[in-house]
C-alpha positions in Angstrom: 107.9 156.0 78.0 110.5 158.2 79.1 111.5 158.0 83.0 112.8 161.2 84.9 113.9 160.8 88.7 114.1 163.3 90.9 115.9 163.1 94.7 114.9 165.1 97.5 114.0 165.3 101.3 110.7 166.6 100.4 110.4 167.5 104.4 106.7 169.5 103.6 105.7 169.7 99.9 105.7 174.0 99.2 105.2 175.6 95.6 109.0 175.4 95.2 109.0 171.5 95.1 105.7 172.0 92.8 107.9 173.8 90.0 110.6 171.6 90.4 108.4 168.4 89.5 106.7 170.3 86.8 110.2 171.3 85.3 111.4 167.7 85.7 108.3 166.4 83.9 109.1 168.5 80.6 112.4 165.9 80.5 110.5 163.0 80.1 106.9 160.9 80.7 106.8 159.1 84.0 108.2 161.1 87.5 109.8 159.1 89.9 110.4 161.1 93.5 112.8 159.3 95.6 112.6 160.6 99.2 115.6 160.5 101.5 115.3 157.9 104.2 115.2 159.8 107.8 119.4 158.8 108.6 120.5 159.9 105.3 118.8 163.3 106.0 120.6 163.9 109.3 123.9 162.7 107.9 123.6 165.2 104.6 122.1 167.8 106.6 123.2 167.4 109.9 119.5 167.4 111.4 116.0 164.6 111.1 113.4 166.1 109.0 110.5 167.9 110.3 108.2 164.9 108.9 109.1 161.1 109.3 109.6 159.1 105.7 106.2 157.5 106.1 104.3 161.0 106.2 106.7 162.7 103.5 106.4 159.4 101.2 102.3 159.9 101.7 102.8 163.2 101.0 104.5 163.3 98.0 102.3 160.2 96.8 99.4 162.3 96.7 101.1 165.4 94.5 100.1 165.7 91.0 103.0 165.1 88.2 104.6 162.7 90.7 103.4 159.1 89.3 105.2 157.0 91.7 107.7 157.7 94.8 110.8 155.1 95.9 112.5 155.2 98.9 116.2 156.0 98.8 119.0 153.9 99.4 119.9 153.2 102.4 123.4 154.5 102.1 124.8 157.5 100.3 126.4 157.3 97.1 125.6 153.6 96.0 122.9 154.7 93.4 121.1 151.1 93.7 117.4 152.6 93.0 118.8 154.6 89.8 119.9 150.7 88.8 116.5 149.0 89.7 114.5 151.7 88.1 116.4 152.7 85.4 115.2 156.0 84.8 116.6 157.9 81.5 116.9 161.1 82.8 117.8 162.4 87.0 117.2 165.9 87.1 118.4 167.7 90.1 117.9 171.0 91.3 119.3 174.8 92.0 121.0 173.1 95.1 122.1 169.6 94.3 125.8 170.4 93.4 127.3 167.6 95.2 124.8 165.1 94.0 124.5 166.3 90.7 128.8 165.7 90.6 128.7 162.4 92.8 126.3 160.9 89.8 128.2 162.2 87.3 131.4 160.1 88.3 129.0 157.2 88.2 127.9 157.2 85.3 130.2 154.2 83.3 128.2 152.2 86.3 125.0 152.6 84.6 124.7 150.1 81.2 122.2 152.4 79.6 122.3 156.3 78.0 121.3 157.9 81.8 121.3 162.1 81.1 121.6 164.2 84.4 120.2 167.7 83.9 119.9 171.0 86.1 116.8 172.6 86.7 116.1 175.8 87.1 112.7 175.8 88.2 113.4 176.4 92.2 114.2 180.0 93.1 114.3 180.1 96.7 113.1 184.4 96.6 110.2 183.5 94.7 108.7 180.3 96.8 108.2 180.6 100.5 109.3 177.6 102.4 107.1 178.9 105.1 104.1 177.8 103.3 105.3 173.7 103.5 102.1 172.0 102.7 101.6 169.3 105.1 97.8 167.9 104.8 96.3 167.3 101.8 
């Protein structure tokens, strides 16, 4: 079985995040979401999500493609749950530049084949973020 893992906030699940899993999914067998933990969200974006981890955890728990969700580590740039799950492929998406780089420089940490690929599946004209799915 072939593991993807995808990061995010995931601060209310829209059709934008749905493409992105789907896309993610095509890399592999088994989707792992790991959702940002409420500090590292303020400190990468300056601002706490909307939704608390519990309800954005639950949230994306419940989301078809996703088969399981992690929390994040607790501090930026130590990549400890891409070591304890060792996924085979991290896809990031249209706007994880600096994540997509900080990984890349990482990779000699990792001692398995770990492939970190782009996704195009997000295009921020086409999904409406105004439509952020919150009960399901």
């Amino acid at each position: 079985m072939k593991k993807v893992m995808v990061f995010g906030t995931f601060d209310g699940i829209h059709e934008g995040h749905r493409a992105f899993f789907k896309e993610a999914k095509t890399h592999g067998d088994y989707l792992m979401a790991v959702v940002a933990q409420d500090h590292i969200v303020k400190h990468l974006k300056g601002h706490l999500p909307a939704i608390n981890l519990e309800e954005r955890f639950r949230l994306l728990n419940a989301e078809d493609g996703v088969d399981e969700v992690i929390v994040g580590d607790p501090t930026v740039g130590t990549w400890n749950v891409v070591r304890e799950y060792h996924p085979e492929v991290v896809a990031v998406g249209y706007d994880q530049n600096l994540l997509k780089e900080n990984l890349e420089t990482h990779l000699q940490d990792f001692n398995w084949p770990l492939e970190v690929v782009k996704l195009s599946a997000y295009e921020p004209d086409k999904y409406h973020t105004s439509k952020l799915i919150t009960n399901n």
